[in-house]
CHARMM internal coordinates of N, CA and C (Angstrom, degrees):
IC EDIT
DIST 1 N 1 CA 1.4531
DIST 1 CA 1 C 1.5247
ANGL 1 N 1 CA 1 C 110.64
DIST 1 C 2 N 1.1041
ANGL 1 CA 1 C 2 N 117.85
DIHE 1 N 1 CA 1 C 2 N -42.04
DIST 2 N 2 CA 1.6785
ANGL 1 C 2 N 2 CA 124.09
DIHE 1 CA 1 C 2 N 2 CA 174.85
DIST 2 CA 2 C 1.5029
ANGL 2 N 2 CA 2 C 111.80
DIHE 1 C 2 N 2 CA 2 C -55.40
DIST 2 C 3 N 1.0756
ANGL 2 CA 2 C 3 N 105.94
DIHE 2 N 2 CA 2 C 3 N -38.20
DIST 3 N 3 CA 2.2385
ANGL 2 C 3 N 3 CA 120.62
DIHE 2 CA 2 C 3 N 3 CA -178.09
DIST 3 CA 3 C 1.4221
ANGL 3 N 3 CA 3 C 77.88
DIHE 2 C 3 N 3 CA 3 C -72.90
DIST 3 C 4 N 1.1501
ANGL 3 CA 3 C 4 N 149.53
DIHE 3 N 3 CA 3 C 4 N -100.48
DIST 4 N 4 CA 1.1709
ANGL 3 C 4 N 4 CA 158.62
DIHE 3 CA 3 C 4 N 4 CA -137.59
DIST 4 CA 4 C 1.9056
ANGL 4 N 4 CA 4 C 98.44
DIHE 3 C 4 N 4 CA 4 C -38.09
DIST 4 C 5 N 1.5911
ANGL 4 CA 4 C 5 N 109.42
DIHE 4 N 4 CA 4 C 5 N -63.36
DIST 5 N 5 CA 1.2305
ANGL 4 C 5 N 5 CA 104.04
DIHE 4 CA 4 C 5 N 5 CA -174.39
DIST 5 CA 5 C 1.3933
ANGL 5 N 5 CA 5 C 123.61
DIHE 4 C 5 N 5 CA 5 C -85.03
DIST 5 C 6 N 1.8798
ANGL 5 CA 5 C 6 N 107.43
DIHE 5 N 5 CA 5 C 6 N 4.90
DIST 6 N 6 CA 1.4431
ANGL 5 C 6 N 6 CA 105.71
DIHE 5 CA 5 C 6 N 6 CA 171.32
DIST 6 CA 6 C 1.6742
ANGL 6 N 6 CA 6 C 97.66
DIHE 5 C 6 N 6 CA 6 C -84.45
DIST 6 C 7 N 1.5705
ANGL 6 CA 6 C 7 N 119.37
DIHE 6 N 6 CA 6 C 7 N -41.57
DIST 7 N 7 CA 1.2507
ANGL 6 C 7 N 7 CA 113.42
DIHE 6 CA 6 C 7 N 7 CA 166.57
DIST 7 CA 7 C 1.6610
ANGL 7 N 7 CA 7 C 119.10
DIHE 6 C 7 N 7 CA 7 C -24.14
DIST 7 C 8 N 1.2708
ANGL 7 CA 7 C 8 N 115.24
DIHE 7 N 7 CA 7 C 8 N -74.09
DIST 8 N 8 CA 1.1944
ANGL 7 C 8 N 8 CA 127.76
DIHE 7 CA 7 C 8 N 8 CA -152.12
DIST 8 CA 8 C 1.9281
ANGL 8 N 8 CA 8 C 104.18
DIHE 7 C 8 N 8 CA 8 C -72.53
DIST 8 C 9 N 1.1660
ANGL 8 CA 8 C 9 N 97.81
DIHE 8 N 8 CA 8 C 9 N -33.51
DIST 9 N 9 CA 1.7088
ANGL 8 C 9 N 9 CA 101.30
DIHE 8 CA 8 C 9 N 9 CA 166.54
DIST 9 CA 9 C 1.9637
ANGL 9 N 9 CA 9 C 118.58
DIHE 8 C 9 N 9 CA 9 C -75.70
DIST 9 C 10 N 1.4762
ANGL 9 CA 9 C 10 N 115.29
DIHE 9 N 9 CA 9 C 10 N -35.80
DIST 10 N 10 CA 1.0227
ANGL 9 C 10 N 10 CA 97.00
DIHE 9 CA 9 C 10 N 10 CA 150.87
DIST 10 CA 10 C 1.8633
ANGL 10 N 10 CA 10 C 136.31
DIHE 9 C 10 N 10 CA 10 C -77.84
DIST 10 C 11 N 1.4037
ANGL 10 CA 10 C 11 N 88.70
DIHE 10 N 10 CA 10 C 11 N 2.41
DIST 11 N 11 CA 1.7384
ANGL 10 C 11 N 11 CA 77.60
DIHE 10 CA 10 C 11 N 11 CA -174.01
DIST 11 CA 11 C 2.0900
ANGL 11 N 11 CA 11 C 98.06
DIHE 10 C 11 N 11 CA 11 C -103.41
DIST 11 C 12 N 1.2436
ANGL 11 CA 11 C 12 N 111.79
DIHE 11 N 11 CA 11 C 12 N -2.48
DIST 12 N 12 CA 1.5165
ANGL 11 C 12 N 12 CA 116.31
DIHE 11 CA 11 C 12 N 12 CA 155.69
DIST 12 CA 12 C 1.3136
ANGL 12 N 12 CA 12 C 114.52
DIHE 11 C 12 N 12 CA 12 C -67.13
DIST 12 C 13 N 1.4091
ANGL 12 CA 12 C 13 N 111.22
DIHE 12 N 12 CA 12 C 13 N -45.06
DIST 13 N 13 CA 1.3054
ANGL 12 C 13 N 13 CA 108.42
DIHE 12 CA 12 C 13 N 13 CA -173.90
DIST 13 CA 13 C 1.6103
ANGL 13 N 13 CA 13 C 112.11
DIHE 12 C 13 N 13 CA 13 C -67.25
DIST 13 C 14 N 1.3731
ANGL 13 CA 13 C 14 N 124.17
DIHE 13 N 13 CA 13 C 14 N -23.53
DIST 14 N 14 CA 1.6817
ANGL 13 C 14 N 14 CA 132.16
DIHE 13 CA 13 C 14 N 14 CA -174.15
DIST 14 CA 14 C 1.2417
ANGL 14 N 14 CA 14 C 86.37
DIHE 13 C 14 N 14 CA 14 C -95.34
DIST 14 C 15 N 0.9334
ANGL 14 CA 14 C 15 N 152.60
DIHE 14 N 14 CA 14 C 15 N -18.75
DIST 15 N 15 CA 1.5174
ANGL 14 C 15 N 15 CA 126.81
DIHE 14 CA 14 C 15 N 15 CA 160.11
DIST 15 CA 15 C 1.2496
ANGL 15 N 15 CA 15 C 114.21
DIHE 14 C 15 N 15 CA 15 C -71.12
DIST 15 C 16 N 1.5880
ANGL 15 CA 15 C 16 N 111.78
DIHE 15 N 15 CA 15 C 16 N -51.32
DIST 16 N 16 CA 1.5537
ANGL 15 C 16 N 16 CA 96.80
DIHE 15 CA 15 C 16 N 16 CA -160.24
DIST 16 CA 16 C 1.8076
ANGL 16 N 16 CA 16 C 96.57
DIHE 15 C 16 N 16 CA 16 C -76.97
DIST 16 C 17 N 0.7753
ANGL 16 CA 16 C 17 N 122.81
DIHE 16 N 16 CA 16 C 17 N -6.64
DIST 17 N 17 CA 1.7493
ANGL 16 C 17 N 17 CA 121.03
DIHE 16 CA 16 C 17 N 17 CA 159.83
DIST 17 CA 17 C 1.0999
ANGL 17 N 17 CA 17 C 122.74
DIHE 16 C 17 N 17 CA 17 C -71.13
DIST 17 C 18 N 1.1639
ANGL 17 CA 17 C 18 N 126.30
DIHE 17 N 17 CA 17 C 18 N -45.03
DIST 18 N 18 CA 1.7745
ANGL 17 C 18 N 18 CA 136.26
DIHE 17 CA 17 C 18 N 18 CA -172.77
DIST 18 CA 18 C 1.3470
ANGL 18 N 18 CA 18 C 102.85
DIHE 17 C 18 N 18 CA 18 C -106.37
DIST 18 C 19 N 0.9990
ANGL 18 CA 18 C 19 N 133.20
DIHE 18 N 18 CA 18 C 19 N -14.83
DIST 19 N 19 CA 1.7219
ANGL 18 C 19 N 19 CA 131.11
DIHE 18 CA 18 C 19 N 19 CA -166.99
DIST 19 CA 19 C 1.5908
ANGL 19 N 19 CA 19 C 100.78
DIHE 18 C 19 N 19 CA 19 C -70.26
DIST 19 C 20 N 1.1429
ANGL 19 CA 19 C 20 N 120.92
DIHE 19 N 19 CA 19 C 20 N -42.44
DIST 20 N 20 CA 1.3770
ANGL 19 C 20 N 20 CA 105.32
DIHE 19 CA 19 C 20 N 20 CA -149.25
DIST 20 CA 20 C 1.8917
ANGL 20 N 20 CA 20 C 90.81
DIHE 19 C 20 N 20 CA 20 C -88.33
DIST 20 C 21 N 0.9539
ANGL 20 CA 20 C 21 N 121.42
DIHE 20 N 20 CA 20 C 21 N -18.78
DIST 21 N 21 CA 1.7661
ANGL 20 C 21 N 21 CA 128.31
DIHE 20 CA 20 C 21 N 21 CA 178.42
DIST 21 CA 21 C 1.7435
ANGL 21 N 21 CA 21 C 93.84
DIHE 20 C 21 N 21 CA 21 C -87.76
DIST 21 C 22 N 0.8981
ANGL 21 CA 21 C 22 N 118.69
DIHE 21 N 21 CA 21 C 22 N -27.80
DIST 22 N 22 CA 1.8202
ANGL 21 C 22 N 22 CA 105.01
DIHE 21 CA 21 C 22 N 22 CA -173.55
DIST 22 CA 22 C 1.7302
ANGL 22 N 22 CA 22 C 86.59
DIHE 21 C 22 N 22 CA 22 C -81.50
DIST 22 C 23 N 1.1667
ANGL 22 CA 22 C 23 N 121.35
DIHE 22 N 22 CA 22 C 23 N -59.74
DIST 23 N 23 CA 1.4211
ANGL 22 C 23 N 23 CA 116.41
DIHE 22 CA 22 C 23 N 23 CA -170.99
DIST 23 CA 23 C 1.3578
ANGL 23 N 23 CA 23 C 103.48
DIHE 22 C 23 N 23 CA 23 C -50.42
DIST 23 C 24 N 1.4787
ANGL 23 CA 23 C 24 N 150.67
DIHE 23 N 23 CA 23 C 24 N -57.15
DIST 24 N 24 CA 1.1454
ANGL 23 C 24 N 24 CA 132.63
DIHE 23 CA 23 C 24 N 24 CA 166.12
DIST 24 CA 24 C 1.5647
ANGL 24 N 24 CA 24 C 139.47
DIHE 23 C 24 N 24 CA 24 C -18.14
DIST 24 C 25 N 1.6661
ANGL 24 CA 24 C 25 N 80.20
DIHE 24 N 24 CA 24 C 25 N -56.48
DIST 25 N 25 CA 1.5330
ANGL 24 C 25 N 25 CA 102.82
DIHE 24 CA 24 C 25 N 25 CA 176.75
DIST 25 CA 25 C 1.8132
ANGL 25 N 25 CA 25 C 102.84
DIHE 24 C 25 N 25 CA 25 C -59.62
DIST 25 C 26 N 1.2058
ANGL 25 CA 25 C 26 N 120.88
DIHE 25 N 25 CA 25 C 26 N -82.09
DIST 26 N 26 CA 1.4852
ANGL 25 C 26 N 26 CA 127.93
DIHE 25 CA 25 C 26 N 26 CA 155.76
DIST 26 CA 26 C 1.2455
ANGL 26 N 26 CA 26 C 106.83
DIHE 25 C 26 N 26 CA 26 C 5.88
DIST 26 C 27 N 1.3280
ANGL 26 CA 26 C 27 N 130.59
DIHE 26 N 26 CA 26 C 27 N -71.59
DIST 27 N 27 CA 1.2902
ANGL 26 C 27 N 27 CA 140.60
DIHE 26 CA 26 C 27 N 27 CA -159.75
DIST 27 CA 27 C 1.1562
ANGL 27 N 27 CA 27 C 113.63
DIHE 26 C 27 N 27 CA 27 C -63.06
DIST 27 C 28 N 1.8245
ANGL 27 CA 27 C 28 N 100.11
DIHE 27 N 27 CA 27 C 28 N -62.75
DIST 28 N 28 CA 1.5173
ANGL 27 C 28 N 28 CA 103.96
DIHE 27 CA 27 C 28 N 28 CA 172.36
DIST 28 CA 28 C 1.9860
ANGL 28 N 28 CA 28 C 127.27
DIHE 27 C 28 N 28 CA 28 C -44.79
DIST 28 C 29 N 1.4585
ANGL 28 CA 28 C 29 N 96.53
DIHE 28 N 28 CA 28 C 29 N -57.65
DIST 29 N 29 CA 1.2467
ANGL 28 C 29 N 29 CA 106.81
DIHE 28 CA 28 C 29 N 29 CA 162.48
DIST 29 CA 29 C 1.6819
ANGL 29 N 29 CA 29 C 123.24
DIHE 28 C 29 N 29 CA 29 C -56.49
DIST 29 C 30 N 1.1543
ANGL 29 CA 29 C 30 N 124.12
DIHE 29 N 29 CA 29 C 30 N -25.33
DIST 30 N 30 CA 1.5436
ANGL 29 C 30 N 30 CA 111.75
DIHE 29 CA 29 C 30 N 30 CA 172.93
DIST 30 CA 30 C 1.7964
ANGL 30 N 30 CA 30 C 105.50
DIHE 29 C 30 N 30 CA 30 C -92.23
DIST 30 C 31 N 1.5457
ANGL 30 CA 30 C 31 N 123.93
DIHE 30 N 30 CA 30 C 31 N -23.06
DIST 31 N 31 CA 1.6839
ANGL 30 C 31 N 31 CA 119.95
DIHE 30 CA 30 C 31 N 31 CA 163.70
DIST 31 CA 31 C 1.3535
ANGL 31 N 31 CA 31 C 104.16
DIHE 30 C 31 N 31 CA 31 C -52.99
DIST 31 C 32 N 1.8590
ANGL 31 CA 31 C 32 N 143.83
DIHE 31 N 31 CA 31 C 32 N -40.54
DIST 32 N 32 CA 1.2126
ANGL 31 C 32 N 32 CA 139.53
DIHE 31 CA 31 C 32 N 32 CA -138.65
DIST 32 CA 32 C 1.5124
ANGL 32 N 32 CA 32 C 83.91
DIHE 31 C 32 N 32 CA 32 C -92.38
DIST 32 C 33 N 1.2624
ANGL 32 CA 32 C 33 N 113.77
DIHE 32 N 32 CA 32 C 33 N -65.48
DIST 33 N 33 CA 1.9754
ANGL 32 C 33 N 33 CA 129.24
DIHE 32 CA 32 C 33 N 33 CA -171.55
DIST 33 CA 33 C 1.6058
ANGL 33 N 33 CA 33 C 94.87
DIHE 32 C 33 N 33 CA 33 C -38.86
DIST 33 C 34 N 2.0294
ANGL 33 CA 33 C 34 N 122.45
DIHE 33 N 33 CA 33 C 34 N -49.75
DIST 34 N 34 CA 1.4164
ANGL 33 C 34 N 34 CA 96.21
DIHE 33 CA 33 C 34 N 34 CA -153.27
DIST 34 CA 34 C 1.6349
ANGL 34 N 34 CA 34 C 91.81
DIHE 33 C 34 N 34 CA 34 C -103.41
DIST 34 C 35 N 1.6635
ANGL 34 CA 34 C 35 N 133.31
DIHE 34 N 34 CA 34 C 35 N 15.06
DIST 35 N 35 CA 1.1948
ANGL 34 C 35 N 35 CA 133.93
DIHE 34 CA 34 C 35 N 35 CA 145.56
DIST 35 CA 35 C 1.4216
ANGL 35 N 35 CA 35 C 101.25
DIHE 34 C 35 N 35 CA 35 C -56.23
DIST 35 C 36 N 1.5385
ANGL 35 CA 35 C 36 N 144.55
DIHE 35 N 35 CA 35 C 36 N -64.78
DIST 36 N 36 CA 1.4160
ANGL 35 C 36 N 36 CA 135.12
DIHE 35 CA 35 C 36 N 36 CA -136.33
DIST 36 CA 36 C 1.5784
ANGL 36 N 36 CA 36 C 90.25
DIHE 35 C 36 N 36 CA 36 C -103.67
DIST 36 C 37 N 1.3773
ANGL 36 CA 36 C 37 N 135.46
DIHE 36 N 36 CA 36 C 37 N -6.81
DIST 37 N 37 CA 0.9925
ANGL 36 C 37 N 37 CA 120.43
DIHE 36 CA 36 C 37 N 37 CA 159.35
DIST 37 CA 37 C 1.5701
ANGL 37 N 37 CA 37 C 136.63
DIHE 36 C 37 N 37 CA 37 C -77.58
DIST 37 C 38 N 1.2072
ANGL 37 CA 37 C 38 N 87.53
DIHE 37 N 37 CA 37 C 38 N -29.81
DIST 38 N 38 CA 1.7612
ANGL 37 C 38 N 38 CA 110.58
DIHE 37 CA 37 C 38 N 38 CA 179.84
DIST 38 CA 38 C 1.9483
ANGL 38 N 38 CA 38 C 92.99
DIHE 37 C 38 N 38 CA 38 C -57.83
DIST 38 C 39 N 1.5428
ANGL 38 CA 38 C 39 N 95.70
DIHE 38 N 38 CA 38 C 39 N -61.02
DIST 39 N 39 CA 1.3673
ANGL 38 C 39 N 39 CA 93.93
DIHE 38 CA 38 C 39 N 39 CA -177.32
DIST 39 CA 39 C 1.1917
ANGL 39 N 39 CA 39 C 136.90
DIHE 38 C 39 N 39 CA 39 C -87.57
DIST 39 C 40 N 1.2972
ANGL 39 CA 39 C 40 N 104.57
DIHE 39 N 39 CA 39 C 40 N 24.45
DIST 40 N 40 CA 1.6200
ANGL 39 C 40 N 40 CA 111.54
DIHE 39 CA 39 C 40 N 40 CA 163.52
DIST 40 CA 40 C 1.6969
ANGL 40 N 40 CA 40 C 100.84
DIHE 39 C 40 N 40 CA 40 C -110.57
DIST 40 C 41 N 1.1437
ANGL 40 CA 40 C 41 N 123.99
DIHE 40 N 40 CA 40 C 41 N -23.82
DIST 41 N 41 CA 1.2933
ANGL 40 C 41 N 41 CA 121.76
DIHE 40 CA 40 C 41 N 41 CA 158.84
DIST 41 CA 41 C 1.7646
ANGL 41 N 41 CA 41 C 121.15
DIHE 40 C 41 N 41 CA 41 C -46.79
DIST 41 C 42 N 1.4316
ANGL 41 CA 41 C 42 N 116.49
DIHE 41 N 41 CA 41 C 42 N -58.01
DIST 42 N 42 CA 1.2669
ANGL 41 C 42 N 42 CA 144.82
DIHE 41 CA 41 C 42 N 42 CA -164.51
DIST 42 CA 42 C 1.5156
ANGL 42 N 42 CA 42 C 83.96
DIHE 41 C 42 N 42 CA 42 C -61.60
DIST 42 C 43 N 1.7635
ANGL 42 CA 42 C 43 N 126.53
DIHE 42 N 42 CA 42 C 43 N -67.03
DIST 43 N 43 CA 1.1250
ANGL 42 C 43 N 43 CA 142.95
DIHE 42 CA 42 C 43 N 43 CA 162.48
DIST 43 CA 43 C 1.9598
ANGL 43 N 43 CA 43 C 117.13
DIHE 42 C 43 N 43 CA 43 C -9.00
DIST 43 C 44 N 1.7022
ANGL 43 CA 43 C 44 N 103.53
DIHE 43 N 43 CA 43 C 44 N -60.08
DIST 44 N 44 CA 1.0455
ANGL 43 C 44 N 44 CA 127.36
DIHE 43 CA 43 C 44 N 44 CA -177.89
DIST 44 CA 44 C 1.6422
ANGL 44 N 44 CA 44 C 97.86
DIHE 43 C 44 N 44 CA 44 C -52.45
DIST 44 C 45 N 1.0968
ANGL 44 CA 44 C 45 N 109.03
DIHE 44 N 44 CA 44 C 45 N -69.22
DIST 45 N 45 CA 1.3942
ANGL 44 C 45 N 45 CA 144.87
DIHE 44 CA 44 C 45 N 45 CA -154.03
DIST 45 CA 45 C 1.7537
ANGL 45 N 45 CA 45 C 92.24
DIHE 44 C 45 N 45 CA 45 C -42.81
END
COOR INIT
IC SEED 1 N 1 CA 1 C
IC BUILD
């Protein structure tokens, strides 16, 4: 039970470290997907 909640306290801590750069990343990568979607729609259209 202690591994379990040292787990879960180190994996808070890699979020609140990496979270705000993964969400970037995320972001960037989901603007590019709903850029080429828009325009393959428009495409459709």
């Amino acid at each position: 039970m202690s591994y379990y909640k040292q787990y879960i306290v180190y994996l808070k801590l890699f979020i609140f470290k990496k979270g705000r750069l993964l969400a970037s990343a995320l972001d960037r990568y989901w603007n590019f997907f709903y850029i080429c979607s828009c325009k393959s729609n428009v495409i459709q259209l």
